[in-house]
VODO-104655 format. One line per field, with one value per residue (C-alpha): residue number from 1; residue in one letter; chain; y, x, z. Coordinates in steps of 0.1 Angstrom, whole numbers. Layout:
REM VODO-104655
resi c(NUM;...) $
resn c(A;...) $
chain c(A;...) $
c2 c(Y;...) $
c1 c(X;...) $
c3 c(Z;...) $
***
This chain:
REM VODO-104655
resi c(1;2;3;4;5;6;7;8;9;10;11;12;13;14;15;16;17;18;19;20;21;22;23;24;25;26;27;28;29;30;31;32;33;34;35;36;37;38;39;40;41;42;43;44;45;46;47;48;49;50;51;52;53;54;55;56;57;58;59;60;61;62;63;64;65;66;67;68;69;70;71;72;73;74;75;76;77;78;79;80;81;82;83;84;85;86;87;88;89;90;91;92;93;94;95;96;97;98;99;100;101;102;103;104;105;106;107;108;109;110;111;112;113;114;115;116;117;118;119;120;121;122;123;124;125;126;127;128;129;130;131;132;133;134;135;136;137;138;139;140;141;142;143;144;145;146;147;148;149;150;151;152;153;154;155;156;157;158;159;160;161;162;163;164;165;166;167;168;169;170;171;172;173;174;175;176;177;178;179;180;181;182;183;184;185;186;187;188;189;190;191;192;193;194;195;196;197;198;199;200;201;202;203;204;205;206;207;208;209;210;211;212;213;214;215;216;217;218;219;220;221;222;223;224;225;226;227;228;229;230;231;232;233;234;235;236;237;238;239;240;241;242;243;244;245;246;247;248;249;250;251;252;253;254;255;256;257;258;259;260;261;262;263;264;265;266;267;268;269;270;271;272;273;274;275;276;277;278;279;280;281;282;283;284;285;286;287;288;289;290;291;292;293;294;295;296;297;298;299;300;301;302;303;304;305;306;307;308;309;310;311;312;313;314;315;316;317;318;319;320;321;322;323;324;325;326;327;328;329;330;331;332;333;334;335;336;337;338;339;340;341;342;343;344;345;346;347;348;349;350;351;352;353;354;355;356;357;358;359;360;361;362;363;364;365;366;367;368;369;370;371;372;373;374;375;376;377;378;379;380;381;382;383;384;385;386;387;388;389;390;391;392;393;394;395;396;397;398;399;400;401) $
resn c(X;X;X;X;X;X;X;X;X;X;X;X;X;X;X;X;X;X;X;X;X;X;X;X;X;X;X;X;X;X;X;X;X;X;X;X;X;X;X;X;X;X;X;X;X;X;X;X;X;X;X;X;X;X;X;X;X;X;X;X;X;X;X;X;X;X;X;X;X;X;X;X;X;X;X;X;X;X;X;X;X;X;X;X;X;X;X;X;X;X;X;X;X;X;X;X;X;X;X;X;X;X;X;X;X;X;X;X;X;X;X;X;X;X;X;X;X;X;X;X;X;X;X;X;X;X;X;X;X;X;X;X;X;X;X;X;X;X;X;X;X;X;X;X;X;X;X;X;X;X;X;X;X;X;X;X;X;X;X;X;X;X;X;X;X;X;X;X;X;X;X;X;X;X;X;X;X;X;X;X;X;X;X;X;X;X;X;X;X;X;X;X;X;X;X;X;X;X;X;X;X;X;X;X;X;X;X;X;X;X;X;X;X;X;X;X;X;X;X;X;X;X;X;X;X;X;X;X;X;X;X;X;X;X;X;X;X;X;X;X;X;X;X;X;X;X;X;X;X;X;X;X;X;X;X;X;X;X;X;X;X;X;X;X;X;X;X;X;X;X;X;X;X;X;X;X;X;X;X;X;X;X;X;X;X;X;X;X;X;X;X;X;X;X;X;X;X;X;X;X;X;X;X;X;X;X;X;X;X;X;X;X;X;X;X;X;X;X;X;X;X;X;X;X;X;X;X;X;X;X;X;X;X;X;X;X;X;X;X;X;X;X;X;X;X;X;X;X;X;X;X;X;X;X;X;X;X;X;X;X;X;X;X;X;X;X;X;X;X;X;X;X;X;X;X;X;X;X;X;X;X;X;X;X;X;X;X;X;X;X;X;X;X;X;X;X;X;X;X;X;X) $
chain c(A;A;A;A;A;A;A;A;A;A;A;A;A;A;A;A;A;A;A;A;A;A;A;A;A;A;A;A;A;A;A;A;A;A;A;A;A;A;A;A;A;A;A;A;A;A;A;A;A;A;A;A;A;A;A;A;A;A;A;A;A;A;A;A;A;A;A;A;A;A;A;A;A;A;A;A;A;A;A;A;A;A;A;A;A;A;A;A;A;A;A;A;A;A;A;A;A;A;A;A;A;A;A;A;A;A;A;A;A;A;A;A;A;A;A;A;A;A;A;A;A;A;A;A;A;A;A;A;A;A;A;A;A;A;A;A;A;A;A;A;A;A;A;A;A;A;A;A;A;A;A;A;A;A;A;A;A;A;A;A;A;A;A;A;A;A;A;A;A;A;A;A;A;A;A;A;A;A;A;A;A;A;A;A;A;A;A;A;A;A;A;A;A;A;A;A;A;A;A;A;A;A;A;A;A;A;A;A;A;A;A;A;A;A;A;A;A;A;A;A;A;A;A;A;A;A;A;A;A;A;A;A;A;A;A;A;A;A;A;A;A;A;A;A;A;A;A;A;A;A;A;A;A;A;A;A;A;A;A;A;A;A;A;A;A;A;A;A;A;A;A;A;A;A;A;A;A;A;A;A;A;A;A;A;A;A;A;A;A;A;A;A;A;A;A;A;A;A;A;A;A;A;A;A;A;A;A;A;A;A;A;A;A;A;A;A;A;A;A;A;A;A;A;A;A;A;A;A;A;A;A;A;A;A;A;A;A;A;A;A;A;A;A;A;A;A;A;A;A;A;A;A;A;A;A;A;A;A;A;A;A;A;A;A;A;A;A;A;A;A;A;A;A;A;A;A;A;A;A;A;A;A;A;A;A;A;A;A;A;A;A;A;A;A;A;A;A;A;A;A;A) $
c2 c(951;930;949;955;967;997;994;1027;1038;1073;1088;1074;1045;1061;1061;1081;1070;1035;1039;1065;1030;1005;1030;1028;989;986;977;991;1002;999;1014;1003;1022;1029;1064;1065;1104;1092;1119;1095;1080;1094;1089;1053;1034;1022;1020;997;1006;983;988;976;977;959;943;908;893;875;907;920;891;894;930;921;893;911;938;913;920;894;912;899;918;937;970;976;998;1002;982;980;960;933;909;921;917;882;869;880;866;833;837;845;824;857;872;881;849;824;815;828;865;867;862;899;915;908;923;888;866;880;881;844;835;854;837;805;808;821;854;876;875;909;898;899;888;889;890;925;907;885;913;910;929;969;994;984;993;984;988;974;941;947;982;1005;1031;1066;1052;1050;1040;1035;1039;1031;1023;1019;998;979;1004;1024;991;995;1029;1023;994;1017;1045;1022;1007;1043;1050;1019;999;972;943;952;931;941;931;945;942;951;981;989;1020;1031;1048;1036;1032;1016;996;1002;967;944;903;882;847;848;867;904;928;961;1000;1028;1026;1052;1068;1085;1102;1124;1102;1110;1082;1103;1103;1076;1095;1104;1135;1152;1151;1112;1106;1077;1065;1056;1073;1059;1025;1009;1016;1011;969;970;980;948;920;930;926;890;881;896;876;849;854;858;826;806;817;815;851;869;896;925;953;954;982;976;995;983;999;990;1001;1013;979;958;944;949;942;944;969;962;952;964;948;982;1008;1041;1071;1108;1113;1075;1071;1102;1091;1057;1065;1092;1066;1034;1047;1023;1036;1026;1029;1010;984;981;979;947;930;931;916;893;905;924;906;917;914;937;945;976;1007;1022;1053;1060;1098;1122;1123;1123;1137;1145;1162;1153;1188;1173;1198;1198;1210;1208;1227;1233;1241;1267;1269;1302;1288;1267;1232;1254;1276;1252;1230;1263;1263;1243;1208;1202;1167;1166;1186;1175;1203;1193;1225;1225;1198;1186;1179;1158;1136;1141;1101;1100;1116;1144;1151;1179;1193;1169;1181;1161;1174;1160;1175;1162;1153;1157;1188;1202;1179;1202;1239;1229;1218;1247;1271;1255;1254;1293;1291;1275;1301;1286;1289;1265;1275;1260;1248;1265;1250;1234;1243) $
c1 c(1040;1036;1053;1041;1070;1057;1074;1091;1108;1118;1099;1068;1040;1018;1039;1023;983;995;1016;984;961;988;988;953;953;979;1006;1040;1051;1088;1096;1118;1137;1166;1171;1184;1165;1135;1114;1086;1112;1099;1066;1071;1080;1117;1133;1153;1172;1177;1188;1161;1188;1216;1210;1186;1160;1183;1200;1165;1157;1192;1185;1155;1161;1197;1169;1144;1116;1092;1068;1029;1023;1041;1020;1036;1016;1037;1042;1081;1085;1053;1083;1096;1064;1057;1088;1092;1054;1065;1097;1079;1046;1021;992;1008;1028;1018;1033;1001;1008;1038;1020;1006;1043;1049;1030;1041;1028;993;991;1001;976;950;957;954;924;905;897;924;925;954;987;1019;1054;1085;1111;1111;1133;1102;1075;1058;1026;1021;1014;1020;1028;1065;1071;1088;1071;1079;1077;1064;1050;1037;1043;1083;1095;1058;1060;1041;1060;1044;1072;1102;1124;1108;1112;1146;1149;1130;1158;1185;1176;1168;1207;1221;1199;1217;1184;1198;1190;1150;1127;1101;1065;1052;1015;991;982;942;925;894;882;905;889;896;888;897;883;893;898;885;880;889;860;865;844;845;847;853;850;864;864;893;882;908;934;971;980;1006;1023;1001;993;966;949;927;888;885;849;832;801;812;790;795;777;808;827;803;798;836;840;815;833;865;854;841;874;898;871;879;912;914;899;918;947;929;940;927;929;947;934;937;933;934;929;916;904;872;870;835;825;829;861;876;909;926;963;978;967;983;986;979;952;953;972;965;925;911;914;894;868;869;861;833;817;814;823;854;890;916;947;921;914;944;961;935;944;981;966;945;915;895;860;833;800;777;770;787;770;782;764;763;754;769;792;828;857;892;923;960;978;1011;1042;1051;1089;1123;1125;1107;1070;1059;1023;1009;975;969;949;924;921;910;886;864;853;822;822;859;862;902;931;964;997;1035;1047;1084;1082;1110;1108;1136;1122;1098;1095;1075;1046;1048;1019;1027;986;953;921;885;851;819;786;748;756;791;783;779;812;832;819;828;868;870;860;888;916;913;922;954;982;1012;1048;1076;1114;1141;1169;1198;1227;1255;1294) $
c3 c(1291;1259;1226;1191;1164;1145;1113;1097;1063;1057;1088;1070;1084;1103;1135;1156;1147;1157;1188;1202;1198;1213;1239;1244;1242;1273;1249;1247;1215;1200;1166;1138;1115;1096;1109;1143;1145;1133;1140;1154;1184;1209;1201;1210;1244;1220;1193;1172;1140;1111;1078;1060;1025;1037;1066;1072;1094;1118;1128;1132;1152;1174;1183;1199;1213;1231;1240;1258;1232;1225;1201;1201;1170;1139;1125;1088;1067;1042;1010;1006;1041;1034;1034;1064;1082;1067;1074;1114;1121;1107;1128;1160;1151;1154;1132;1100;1088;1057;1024;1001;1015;997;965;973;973;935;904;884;911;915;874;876;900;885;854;866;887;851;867;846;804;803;786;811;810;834;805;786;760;753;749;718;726;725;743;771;809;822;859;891;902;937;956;929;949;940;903;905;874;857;817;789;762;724;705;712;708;736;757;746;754;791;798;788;813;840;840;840;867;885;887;859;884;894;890;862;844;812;809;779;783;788;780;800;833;863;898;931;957;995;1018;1044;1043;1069;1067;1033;1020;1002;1019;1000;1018;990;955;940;901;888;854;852;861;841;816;806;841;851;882;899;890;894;910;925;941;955;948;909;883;851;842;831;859;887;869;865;905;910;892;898;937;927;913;939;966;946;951;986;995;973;992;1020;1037;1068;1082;1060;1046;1002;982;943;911;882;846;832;791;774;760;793;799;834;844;880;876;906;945;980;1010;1022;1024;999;1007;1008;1017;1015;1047;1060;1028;1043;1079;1064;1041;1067;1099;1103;1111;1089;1121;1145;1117;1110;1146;1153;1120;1133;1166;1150;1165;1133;1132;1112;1138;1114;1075;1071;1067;1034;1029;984;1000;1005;977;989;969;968;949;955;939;928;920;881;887;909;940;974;977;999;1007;1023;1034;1064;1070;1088;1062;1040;1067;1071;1038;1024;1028;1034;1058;1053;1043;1043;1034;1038;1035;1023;1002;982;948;936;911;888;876;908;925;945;961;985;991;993;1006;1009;1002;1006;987;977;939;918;901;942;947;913;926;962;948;931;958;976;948;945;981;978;976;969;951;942;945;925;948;941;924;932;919) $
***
């Protein structure tokens, strides 16, 4: 049988959604990890462990080939091993490989080639030392997901300060990018590249987002309500098309966010080689019918065409909450998934019950739930009725001599 790697981090990347389709497509499935016990092992036909920290392609490469493997394909859904991916299609000459992908895998790159291509006016450097414009957002150019180490900072000496904590935290030698800060509504775009066209699947408004935390929070919905946001959802779309055919990609899935201000301006924040977490992908499949695992399986393949418009639906109204823990400890949820999908309107609930919360620079999503109603005022009564469901309780971990 011909193998596909299923790429793995921290038990996470959809592991067993992908193996179930390879299984489906004849093809054997080998997993790769840095956890010997994964917990997804034995979902798949083998399993290879690499340390994705300390250890390189070649010994990647060696394993496989002292195994007899000769992958046709590499499914990586996650953001932190893009590179990975990249780099072993190139070496084995399968869907995947190219130079302009790697633009995608760093903050500074993208603003770069947005910069040059006229589609992106937002101030940006590489050099904190050199920042002379505030506010503005600091972060990780590579790998900053669920907002690790997101801040905004208002003056140099916050810069200062954020620099400081970031060397005692042993992260001295990341990579960074400071960017102007811009206030407004942030929203996002879920869509798949073929050919080098943009072909957008959920738009999604986040008024209640957390610049604070710069989180998410709160009610998200697609179809965009507000004026400003919905024309700020359309150009941004031009320009990331714009974007992809200039670097000529194909198939790969992108999901961006972007912030759009009151008096027009529009401005991309960051873009993932990656579809969203938490409940896009149940809004995404409910909005156009597509799977984002299926899609995604054939884009590793190669195979993804586009044969007919597709069918997004602007009704019903789809929404959804991500409940984050606010302090240290293990969460304990009382009510089940099924508690929650017999109520009105709920599409998708997810509920990692025991959840550890280590780190509160981070977010910690621990309960999401999706709900779908006729208009948003339906869409806010619906999310409530399900909220005063939720039972729930947090338990400080217990400390240590």
């Amino acid at each position: 049988m011909k193998s596909v790697l299923i790429f793995s981090k921290l038990h996470f990347g959809a592991v067993p959604l992908v193996a179930e389709q390879l299984r489906a497509r004849g093809l054997r499935s080998v997993l790769v990890s840095e956890l010997p016990d994964n917990r997804h092992r034995d979902k798949c036909d083998d399993h290879v462990v690499v340390d994705w920290e300390s250890e390189d392609l070649s010994t990647l490469t060696t394993q496989l080939e002292e195994r007899g493997i000769a992958p046709i394909a590499v499914v990586n859904i996650l953001e932190s091993l893009a590179p990975w991916q990249t780099a072993l299609a190139t070496h084995y000459d399968i869907p995947g490989a190219g130079e302009n992908r790697q633009v995608l895998f760093s903050k500074v790159l993208v603003r770069e080639h947005m910069r040059d291509l006229g589609l992106s006016g937002i101030r940006f450097s590489s050099d904190p030392a050199a920042v002379d414009f505030f506010p503005s957002i600091i972060k990780p150019s590579r790998d900053s997901g669920a907002s690790r180490l997101v801040s905004r900072v208002d003056g140099p000496d916050e810069l200062l300060a954020y620099r400081r904590q970031l060397a005692e935290a042993g992260f001295a030698d990341t990579e960074l990018i400071v960017e102007e800060y811009l206030p407004g509504v942030e929203f996002s775009v879920d869509g798949i590249v073929v050919d080098g066209r943009f072909h957008p699947l959920l738009t999604v408004e986040k008024p209640e987002h957390d610049h604070i935390k710069h989180h998410d929070a709160g009610l998200e919905f697609h179809p965009p309500q507000q004026d400003h946001v919905r024309e700020g959802v359309r150009v941004l779309c031009e320009r990331v098309d714009t974007l992809c055919a200039d670097l000529r990609l194909d198939q790969l899935w992108l999901h961006f966010e972007g912030r759009s201000t009151d008096d027009g301006r529009t401005e991309l924040i960051e873009i993932n080689p990656r579809f969203g977490g938490g409940m896009i992908p149940a809004a995404v499949r409910e909005i156009s019918g597509i799977d984002p695992i299926e899609a995604f399986v054939s884009m590793a393949l190669g195979e993804f065409t586009l044969d007919r418009p597709i069918p997004l639906r602007d009704r019903p109204v789809i929404g959804w909450i991500d409940m984050e823990g606010d302090e240290l400890g293990t969460v304990e949820v009382t009510t089940t998934e099924e508690d929650l999908r017999e109520l009105p309107g709920v599409v998708g609930a997810q509920i990692t019950n025991g959840y550890q919360i280590t780190d509160l620079e981070r977010e910690n999503f621990f309960l999401r739930f999706a709900v779908t109603a006729d208009s948003v005022s339906e869409l806010r009564d619906r999310v409530e009725t399900v909220r005063n469901k939720i039972d729930y309780r947090i338990t400080a971990q217990p400390q240590m001599n």
